[in-house]
PDB file of N, CA, C and O in Angstrom:
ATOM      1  N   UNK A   1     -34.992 -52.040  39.578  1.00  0.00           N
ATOM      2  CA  UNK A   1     -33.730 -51.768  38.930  1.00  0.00           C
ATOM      3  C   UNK A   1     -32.678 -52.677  39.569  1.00  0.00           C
ATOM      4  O   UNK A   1     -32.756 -52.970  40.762  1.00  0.00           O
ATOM      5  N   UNK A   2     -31.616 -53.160  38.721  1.00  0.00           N
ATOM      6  CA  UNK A   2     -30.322 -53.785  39.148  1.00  0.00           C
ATOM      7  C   UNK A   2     -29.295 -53.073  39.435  1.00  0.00           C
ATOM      8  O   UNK A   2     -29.170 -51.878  39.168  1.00  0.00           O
ATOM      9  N   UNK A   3     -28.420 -53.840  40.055  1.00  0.00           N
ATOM     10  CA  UNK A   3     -26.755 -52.415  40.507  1.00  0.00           C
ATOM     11  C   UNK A   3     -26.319 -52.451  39.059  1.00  0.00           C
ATOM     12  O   UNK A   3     -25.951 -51.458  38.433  1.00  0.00           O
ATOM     13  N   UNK A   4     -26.379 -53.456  38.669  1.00  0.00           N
ATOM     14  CA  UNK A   4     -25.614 -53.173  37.203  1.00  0.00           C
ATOM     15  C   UNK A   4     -26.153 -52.085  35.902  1.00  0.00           C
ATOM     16  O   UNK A   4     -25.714 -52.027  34.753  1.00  0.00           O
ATOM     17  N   UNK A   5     -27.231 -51.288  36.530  1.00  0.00           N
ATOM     18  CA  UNK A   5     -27.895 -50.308  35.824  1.00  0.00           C
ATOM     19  C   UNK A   5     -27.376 -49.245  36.982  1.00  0.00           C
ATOM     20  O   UNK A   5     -27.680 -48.119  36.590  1.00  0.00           O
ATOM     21  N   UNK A   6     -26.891 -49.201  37.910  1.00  0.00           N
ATOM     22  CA  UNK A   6     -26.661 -47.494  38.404  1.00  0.00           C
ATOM     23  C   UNK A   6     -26.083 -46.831  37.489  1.00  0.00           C
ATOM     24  O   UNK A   6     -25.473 -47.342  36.549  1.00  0.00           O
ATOM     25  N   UNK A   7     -26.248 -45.460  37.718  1.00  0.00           N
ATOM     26  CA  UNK A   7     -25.148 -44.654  37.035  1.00  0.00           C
ATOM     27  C   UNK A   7     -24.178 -44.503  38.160  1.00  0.00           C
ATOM     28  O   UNK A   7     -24.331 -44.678  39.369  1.00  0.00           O
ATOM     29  N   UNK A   8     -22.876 -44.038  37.278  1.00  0.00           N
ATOM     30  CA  UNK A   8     -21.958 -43.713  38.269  1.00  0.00           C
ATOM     31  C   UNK A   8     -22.155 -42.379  39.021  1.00  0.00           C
ATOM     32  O   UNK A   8     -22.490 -41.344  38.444  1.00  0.00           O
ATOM     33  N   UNK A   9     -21.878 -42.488  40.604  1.00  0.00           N
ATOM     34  CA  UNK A   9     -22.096 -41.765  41.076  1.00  0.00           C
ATOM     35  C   UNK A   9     -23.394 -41.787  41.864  1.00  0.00           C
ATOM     36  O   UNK A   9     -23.457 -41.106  42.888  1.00  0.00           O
ATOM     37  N   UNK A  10     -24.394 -42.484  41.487  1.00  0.00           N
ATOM     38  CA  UNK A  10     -25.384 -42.590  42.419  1.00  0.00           C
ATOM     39  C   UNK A  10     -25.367 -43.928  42.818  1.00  0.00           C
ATOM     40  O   UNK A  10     -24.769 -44.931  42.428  1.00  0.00           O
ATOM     41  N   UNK A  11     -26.618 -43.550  44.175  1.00  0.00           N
ATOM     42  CA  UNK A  11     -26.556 -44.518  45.529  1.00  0.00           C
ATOM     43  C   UNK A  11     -28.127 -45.182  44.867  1.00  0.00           C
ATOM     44  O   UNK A  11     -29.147 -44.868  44.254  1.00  0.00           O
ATOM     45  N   UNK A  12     -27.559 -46.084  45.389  1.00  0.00           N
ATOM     46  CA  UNK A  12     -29.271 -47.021  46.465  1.00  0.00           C
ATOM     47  C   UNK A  12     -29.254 -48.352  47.146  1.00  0.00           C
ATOM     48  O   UNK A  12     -28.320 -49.073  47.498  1.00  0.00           O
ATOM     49  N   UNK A  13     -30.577 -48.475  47.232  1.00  0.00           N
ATOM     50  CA  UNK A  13     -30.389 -49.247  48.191  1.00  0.00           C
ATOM     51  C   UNK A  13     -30.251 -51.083  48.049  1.00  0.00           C
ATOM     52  O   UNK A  13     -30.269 -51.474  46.882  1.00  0.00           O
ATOM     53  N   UNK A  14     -30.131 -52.076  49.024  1.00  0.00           N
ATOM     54  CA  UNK A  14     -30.336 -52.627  47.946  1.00  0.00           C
ATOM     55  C   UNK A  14     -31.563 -53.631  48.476  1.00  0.00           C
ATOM     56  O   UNK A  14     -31.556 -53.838  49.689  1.00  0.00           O
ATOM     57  N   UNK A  15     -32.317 -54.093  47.915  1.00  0.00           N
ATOM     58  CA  UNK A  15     -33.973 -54.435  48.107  1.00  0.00           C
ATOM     59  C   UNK A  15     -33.564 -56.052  48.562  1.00  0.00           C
ATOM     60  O   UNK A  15     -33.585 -56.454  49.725  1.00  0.00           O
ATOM     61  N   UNK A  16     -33.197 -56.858  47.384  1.00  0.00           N
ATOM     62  CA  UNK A  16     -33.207 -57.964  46.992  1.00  0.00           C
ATOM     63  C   UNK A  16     -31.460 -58.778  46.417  1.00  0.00           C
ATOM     64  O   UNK A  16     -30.711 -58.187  45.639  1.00  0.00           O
ATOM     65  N   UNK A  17     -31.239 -59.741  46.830  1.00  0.00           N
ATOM     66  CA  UNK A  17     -30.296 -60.585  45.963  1.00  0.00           C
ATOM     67  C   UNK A  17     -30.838 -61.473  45.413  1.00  0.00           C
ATOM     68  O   UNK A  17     -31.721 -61.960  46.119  1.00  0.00           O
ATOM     69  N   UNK A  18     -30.711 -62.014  44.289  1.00  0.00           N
ATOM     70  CA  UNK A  18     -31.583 -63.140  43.695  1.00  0.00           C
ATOM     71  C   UNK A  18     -31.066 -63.864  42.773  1.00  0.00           C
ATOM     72  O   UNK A  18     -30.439 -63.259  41.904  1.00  0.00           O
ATOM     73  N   UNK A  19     -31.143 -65.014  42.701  1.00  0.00           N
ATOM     74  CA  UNK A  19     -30.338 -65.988  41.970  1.00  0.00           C
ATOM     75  C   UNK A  19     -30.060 -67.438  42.603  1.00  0.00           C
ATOM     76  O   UNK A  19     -30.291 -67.463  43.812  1.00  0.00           O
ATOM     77  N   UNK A  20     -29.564 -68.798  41.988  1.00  0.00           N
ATOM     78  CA  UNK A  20     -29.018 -69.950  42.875  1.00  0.00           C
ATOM     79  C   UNK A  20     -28.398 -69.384  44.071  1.00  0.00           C
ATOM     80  O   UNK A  20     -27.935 -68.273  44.330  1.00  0.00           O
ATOM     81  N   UNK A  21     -28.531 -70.533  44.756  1.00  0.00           N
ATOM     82  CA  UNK A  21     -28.435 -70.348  46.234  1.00  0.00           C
ATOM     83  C   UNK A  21     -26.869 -69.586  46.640  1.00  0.00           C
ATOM     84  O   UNK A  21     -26.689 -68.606  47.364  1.00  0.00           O
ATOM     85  N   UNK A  22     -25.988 -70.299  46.002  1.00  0.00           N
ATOM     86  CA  UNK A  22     -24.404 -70.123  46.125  1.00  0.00           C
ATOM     87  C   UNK A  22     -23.960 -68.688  45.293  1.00  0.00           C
ATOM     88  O   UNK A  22     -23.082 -67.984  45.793  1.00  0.00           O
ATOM     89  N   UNK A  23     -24.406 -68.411  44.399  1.00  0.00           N
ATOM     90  CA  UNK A  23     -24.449 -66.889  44.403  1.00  0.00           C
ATOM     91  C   UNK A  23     -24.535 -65.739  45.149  1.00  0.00           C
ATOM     92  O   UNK A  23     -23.813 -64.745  45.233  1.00  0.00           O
ATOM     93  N   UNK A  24     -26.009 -66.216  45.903  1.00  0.00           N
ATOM     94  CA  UNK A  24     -27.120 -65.191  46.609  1.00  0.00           C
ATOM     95  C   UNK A  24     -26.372 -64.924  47.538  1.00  0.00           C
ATOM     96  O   UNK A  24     -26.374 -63.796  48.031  1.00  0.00           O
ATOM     97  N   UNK A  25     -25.171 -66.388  48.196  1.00  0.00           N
ATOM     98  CA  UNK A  25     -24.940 -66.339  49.373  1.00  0.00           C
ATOM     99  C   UNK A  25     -23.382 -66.348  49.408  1.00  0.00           C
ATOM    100  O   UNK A  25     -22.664 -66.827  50.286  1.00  0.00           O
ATOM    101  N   UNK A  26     -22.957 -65.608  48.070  1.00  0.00           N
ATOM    102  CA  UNK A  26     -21.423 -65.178  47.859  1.00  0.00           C
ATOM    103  C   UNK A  26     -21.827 -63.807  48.202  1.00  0.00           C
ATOM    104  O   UNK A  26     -21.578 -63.263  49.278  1.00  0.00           O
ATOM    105  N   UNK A  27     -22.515 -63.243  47.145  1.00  0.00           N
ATOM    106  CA  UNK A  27     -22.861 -61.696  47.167  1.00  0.00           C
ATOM    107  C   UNK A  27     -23.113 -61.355  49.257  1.00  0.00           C
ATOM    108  O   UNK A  27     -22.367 -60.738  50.017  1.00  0.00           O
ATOM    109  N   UNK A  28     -23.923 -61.789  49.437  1.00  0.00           N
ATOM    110  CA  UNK A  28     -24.329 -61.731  50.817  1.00  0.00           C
ATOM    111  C   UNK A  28     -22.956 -61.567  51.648  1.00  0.00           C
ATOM    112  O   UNK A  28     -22.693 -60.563  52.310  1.00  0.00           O
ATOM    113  N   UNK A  29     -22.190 -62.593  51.533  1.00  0.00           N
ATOM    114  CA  UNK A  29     -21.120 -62.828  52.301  1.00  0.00           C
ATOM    115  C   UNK A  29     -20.298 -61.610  52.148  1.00  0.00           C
ATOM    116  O   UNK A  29     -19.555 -61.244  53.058  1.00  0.00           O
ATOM    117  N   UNK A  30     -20.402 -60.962  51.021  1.00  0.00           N
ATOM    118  CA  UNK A  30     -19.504 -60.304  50.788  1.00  0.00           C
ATOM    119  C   UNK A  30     -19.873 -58.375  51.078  1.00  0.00           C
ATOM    120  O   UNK A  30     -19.211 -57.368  50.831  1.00  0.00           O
ATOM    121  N   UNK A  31     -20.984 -58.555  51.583  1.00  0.00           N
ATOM    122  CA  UNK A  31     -22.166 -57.798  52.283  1.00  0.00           C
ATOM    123  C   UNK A  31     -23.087 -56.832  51.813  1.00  0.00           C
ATOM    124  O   UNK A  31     -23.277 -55.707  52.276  1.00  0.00           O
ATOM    125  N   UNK A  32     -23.874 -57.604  50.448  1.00  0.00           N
ATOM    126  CA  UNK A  32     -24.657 -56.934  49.690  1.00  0.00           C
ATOM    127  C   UNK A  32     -26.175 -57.775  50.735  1.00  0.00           C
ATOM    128  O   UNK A  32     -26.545 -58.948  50.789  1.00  0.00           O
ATOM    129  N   UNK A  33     -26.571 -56.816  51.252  1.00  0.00           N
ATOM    130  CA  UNK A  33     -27.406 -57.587  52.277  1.00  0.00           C
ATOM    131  C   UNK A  33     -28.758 -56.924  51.948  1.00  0.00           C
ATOM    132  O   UNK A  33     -28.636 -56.291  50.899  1.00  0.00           O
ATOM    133  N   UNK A  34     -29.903 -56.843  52.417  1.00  0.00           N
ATOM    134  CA  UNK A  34     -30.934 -56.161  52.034  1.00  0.00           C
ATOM    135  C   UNK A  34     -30.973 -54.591  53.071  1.00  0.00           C
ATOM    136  O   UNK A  34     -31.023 -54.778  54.287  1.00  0.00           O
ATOM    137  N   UNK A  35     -30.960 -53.701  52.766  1.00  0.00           N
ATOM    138  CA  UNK A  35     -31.067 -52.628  53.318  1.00  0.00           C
ATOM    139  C   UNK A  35     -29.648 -51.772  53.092  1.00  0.00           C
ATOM    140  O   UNK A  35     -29.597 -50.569  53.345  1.00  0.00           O
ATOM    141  N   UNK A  36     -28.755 -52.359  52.699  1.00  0.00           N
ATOM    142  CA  UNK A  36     -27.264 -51.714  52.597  1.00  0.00           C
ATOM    143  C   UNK A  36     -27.393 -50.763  51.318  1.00  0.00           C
ATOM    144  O   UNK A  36     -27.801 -51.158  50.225  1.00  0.00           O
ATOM    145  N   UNK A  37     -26.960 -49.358  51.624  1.00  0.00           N
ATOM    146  CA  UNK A  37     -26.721 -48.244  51.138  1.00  0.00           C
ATOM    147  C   UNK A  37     -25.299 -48.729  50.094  1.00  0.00           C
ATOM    148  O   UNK A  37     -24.264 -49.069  50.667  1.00  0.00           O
ATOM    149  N   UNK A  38     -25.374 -48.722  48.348  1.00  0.00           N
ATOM    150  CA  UNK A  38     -24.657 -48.928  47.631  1.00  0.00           C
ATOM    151  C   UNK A  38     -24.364 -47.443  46.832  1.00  0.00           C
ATOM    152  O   UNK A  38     -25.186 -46.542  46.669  1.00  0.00           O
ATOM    153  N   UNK A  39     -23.285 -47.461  46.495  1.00  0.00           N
ATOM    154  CA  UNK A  39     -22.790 -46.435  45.419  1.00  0.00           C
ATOM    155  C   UNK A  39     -21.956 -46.812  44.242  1.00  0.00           C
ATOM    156  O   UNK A  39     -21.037 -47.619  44.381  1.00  0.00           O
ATOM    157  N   UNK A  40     -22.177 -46.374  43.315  1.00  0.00           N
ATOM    158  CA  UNK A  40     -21.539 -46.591  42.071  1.00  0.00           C
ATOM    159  C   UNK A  40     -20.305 -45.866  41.982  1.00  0.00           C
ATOM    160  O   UNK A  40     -20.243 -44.693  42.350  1.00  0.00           O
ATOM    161  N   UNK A  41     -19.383 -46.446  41.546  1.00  0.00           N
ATOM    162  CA  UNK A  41     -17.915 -45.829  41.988  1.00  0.00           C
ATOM    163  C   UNK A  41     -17.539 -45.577  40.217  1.00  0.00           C
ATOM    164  O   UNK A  41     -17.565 -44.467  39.686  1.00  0.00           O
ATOM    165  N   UNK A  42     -17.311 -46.445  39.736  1.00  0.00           N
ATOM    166  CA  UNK A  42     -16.495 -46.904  38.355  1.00  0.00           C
ATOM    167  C   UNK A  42     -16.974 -48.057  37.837  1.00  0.00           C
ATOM    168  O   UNK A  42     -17.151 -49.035  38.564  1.00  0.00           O
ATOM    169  N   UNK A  43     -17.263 -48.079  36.408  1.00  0.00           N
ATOM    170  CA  UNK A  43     -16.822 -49.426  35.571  1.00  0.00           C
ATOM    171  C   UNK A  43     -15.282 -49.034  34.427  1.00  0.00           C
ATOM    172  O   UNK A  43     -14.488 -48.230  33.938  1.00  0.00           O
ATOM    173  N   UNK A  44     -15.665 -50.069  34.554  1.00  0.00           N
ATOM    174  CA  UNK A  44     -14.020 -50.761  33.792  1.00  0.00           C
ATOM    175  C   UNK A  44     -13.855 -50.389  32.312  1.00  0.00           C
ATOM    176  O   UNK A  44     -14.873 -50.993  31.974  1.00  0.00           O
ATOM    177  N   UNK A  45     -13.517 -50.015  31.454  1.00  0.00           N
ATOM    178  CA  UNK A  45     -13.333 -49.471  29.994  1.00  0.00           C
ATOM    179  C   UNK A  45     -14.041 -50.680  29.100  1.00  0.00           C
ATOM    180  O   UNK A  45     -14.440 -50.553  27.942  1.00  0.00           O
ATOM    181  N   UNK A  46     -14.081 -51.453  29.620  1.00  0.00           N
ATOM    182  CA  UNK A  46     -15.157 -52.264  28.454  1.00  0.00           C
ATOM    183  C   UNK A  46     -16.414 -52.610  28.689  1.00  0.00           C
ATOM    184  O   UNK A  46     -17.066 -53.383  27.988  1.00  0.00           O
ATOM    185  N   UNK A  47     -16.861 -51.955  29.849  1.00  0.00           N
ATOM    186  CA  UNK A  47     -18.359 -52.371  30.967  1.00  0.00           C
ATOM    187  C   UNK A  47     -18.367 -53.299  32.111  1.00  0.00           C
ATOM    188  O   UNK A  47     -19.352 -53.549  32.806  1.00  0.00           O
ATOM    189  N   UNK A  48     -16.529 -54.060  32.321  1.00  0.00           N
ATOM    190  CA  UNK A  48     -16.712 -55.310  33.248  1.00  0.00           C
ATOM    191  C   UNK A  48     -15.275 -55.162  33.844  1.00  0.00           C
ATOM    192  O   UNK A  48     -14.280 -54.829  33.201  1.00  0.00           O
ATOM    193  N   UNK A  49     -15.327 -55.470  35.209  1.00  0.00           N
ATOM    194  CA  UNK A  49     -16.435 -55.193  35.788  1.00  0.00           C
ATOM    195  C   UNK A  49     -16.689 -53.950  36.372  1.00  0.00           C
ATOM    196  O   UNK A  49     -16.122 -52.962  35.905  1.00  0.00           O
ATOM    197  N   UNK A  50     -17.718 -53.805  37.650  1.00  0.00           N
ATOM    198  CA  UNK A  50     -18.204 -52.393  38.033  1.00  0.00           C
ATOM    199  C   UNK A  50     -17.500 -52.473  39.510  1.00  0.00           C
ATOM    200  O   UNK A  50     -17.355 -53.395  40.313  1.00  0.00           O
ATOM    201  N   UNK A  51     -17.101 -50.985  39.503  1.00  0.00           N
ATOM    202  CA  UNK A  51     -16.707 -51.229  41.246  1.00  0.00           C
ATOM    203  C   UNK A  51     -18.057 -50.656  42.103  1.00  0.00           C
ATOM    204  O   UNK A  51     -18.715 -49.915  41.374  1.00  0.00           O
ATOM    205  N   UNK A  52     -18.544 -50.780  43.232  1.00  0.00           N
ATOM    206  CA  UNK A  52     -19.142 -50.127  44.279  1.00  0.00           C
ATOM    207  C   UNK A  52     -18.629 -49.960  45.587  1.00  0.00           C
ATOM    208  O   UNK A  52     -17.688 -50.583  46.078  1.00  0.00           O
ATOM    209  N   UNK A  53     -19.363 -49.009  46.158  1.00  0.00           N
ATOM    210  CA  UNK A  53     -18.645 -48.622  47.530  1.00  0.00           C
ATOM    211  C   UNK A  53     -20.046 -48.987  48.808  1.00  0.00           C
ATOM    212  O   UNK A  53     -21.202 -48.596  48.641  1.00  0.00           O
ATOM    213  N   UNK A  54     -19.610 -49.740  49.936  1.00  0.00           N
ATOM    214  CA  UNK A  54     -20.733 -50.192  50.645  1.00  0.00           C
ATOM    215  C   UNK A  54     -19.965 -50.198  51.869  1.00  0.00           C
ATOM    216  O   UNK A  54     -18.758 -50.270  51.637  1.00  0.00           O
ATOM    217  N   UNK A  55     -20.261 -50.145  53.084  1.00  0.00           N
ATOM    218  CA  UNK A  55     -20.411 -50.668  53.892  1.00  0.00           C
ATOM    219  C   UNK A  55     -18.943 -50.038  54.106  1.00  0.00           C
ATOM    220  O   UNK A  55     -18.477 -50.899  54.853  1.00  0.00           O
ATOM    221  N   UNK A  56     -17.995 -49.167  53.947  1.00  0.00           N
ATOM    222  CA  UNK A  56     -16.791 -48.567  53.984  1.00  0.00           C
ATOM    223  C   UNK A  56     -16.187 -49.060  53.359  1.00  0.00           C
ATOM    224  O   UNK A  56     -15.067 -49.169  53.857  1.00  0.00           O
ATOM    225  N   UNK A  57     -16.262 -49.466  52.474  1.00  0.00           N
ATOM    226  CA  UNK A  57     -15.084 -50.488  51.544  1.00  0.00           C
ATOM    227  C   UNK A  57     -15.628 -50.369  50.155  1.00  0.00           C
ATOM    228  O   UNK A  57     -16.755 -49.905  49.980  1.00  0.00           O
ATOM    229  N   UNK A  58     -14.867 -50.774  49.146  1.00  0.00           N
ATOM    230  CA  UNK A  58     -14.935 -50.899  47.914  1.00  0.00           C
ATOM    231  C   UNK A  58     -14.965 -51.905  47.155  1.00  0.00           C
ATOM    232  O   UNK A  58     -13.974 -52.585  47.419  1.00  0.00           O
ATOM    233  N   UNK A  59     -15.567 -52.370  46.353  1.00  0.00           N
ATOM    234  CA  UNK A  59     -16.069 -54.061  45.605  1.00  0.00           C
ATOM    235  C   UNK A  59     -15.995 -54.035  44.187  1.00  0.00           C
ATOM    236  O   UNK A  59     -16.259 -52.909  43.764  1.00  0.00           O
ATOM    237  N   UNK A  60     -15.803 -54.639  43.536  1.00  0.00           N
ATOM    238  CA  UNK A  60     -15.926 -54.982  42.285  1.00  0.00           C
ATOM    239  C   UNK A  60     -16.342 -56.193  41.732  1.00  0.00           C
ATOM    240  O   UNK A  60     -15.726 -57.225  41.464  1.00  0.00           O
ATOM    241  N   UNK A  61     -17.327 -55.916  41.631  1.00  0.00           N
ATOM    242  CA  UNK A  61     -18.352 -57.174  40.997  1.00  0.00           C
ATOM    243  C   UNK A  61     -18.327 -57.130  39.439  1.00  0.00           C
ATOM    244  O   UNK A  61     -18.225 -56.160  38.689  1.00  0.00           O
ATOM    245  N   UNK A  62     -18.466 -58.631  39.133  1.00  0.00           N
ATOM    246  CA  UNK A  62     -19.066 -58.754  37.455  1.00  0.00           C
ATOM    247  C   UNK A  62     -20.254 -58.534  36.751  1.00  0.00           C
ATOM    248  O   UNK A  62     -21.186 -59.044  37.372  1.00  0.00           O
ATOM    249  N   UNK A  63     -20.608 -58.004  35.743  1.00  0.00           N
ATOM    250  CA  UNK A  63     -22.202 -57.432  35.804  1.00  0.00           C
ATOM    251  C   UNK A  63     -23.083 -58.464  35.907  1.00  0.00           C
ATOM    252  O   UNK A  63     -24.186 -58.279  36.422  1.00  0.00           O
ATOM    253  N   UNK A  64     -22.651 -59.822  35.371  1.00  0.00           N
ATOM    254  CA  UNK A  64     -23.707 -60.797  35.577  1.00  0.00           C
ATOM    255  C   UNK A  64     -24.327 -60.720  37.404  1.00  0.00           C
ATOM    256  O   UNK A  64     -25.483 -60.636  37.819  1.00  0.00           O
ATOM    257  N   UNK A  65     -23.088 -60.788  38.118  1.00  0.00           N
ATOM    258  CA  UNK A  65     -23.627 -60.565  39.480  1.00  0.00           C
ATOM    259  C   UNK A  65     -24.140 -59.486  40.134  1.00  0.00           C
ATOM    260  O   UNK A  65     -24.916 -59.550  41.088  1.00  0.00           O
ATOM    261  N   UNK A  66     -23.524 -58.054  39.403  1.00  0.00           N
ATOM    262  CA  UNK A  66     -24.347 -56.891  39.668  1.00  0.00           C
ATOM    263  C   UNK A  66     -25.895 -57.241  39.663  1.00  0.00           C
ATOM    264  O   UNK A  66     -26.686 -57.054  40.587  1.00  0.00           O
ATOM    265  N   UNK A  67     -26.217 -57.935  38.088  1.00  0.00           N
ATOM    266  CA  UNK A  67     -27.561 -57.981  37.888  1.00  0.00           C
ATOM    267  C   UNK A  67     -28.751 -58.891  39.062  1.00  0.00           C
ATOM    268  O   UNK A  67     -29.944 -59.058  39.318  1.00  0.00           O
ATOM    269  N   UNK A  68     -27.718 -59.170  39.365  1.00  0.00           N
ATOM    270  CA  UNK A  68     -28.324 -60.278  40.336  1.00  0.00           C
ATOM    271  C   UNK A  68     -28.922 -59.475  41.657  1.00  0.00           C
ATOM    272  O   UNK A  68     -29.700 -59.976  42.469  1.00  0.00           O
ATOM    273  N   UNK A  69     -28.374 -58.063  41.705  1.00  0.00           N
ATOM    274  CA  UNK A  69     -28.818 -57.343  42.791  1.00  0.00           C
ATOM    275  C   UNK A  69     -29.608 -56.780  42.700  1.00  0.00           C
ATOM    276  O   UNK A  69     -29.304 -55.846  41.957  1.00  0.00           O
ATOM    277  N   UNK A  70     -31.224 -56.662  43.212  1.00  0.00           N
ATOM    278  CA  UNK A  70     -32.098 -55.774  43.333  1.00  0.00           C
ATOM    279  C   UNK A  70     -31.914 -54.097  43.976  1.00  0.00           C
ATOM    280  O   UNK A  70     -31.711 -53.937  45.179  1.00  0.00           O
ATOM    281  N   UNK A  71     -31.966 -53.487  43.483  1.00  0.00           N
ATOM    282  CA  UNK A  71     -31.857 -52.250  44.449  1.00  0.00           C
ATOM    283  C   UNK A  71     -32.941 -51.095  43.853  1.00  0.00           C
ATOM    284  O   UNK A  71     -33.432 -51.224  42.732  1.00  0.00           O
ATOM    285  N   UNK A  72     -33.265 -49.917  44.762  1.00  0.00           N
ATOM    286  CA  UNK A  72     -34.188 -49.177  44.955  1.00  0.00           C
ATOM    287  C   UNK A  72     -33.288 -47.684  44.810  1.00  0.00           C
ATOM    288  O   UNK A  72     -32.375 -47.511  45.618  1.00  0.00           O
ATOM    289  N   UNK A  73     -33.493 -46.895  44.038  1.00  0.00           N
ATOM    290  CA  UNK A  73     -32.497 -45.777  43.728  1.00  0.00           C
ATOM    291  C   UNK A  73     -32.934 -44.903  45.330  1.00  0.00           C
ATOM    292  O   UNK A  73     -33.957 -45.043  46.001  1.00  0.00           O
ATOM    293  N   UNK A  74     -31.502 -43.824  45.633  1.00  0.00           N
ATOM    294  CA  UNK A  74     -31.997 -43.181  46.994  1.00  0.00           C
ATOM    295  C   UNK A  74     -32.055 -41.647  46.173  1.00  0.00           C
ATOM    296  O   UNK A  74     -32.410 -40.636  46.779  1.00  0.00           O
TER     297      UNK A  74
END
């Protein structure tokens, strides 16, 4: 499953980032790392983008890059 398929309100984890290099290693930077506990917070009234909550903080990614995230439901 991708983050951009959570429902709101649930967690997981996240497995994998995947995509060109400069993506993989925006998302990363920004600390979607492998093992980090994600939660679905909100999407946006038209599906874009989604917020999540990680690492004590709050993010909002675009779904193309959501999709880009592997994760494992908890």
């Amino acid at each position: 499953m991708t983050l951009d398929a959570l429902e709101i309100g649930a967690t997981g984890r996240v497995e994998r980032v995947r995509g060109d290099r400069a993506i993989v290693q925006r998302l990363q930077e920004m600390g979607l790392t492998t093992g980090v506990t994600v939660k679905a917070i909100r999407v946006a009234p038209l599906g874009d983008p989604l917020e999540v909550e990680l690492r004590g903080y709050r993010l909002s990614l675009r779904k193309d890059e959501a999709a880009a995230v592997e994760i494992s439901a908890l």
